[in-house]
C-alpha positions, 0 to 999 in steps of 0.5 A: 134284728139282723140275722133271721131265724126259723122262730123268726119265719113262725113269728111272721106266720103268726103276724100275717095269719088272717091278712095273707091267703093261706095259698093252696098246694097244686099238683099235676099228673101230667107234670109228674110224669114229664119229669118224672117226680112227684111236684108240689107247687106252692101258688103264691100266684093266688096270693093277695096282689098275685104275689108273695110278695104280700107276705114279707110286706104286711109282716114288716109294715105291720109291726111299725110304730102307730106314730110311723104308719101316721107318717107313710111308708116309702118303697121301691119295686119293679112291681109285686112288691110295689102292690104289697106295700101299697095294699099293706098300707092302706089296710093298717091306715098308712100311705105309701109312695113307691119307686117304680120303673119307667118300663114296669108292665102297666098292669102292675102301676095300675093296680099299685094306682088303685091301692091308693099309693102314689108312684115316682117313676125312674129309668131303671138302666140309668138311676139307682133307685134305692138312693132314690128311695132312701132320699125319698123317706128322709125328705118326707119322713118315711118308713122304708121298706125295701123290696127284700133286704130287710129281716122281716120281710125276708122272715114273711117271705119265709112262711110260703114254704114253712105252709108247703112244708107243712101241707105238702109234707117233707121234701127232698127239694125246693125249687126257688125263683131268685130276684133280690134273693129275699124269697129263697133267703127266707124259704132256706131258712123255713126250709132247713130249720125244719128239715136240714137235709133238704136242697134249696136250689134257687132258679135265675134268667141267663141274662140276670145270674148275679145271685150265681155268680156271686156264690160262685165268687164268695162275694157280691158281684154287680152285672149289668141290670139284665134285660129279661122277660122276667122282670121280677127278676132283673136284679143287678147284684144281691142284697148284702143281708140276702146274700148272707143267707143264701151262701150259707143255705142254698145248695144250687143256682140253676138258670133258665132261658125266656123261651124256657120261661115261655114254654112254662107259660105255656104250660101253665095255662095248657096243663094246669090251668094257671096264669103265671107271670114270667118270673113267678114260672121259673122255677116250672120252667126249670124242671120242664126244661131240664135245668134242674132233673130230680131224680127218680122218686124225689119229692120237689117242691116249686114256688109259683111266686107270681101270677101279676101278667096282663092279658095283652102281656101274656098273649105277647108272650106266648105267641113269642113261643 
């Protein structure tokens, strides 16, 4: 499997249904009337491990060999998918040991801790953790399972929009918050298979623009490893298999500042009564902030794609704002 298919997406569906947490559509008057369009938020937030991360995991994980869920799984993550890996593992009777960084928010290695996983830390700014986790899983004999360059994660990705499209009925466009791009690569092709003419516009901090800029070249571009409040986001470069999709299905990358993202925060707990973490409120961010103006009437769709913020953290960052 190395191409991802809308059958694929439904396959995934199928796979997770009864594992993942069918995520509630929310709406919100007031932010109609702020951007003057009728939005549809998918919150992925309230998904198992507060993330969607959850989805593209279990999918993968579950479809391993019971001969290699006896061996473990190997990881790497800056936090959401560390917990979905962890989580995912432990509930299909493996074990997990996950790359994180040095600088990951505490809230997340405790709870990848209390899944059980083991952790190895590395300075994200000096080592490349993707060769440490691939020498990881040779060593022990690992199933790895990266964060998003792998096509049954993205395919479980994809069904947080195949269920907002279903629940929330067919949309002018799908705001998209963009990492490694395994969300926004799934979600076009949930999206378009079932309703080509949609827009998929993907959203990105300032400081972490390479899925951007890399359309915007034709080809991959490495920048350095941004420094942003979104850490769920601080992607150096795309992945090889995500890009491939993404420059064939998404229409537009839009960029948001960290006190955009702040003042999405801030709403977010103010207006809509959610907590969100800093990369799962970019895309609220963008329209609140006018990155992204729909027009008139234009039905849009948002993914809240995470809400895995500590109370410390949050009040950090909304007295920054």
């Amino acid at each position: 499997m190395t191409s991802v298919t809308l059958q694929d997406v439904q396959d995934a569906a199928r796979q997770i249904e009864g594992a993942a947490h069918r995520t509630p559509v929310l709406r919100s008057r007031t932010l109609d009337e702020l951007v003057g369009a009728p939005i549809a938020l998918k919150a992925e937030h309230l998904q198992r491990i507060g993330a969607f991360k959850f989805r593209g995991a279990y999918n993968a994980i579950s479809r391993l060999t019971p001969q290699q869920l006896a061996k473990g799984i190997a990881a790497y993550s800056s936090g959401n998918h560390a917990q979905a890996v962890a989580l995912s593992a432990r509930e299909l009777g493996s074990s997990a040991v996950i790359v994180m960084p040095q600088d990951t928010p505490a809230s997340k290695l405790d709870a990848v801790a209390g899944y059980g996983a083991e952790i190895l830390t590395y300075d994200r700014y000096t080592e490349d953790r993707e060769e440490i986790g691939r020498r990881l899983a040779d060593e022990r004999g690992l199933a790895l399972i990266p964060p998003y360059e792998h096509p049954h994660v993205i395919a479980g990705q994809g069904t947080a929009a195949l269920e907002l499209l279903q629940d929330a009925g067919e949309l002018d466009t799908l705001l998209v918050p963009v990492g490694g791009g395994g969300l926004i690569a799934g979600s076009a092709i949930a999206a378009k298979g079932l309703h080509p003419g949609i827009r998929v516009v993907g959203v990105e901090p300032e400081a972490g623009d390479d899925t951007k800029r890399s359309l915007a070249a034709g080809h991959l571009v490495r920048i350095p490893v941004p420094r942003t409040i979104a850490d769920g986001q601080a992607a150096a470069i795309p992945g090889e298999l995500t890009f491939s999709i993404n420059r064939r299905l998404v229409d537009d990358i839009v960029l948001v500042s960290d006190d955009d993202i702040r003042g999405a925060l801030r709403f977010a707990v103010d207006r809509l009564k959610q907590i969100l973490e800093p990369s799962g409120a970019s895309g609220l961010a963008a329209l609140l902030a006018g990155a992204y103006r729909p027009a008139e009437g234009e039905r849009v769709g948002v993914i809240l794609s995470g809400g895995n913020v500590g109370a410390a953290r949050l009040a950090s960052l909304l007295a920054d704002n």
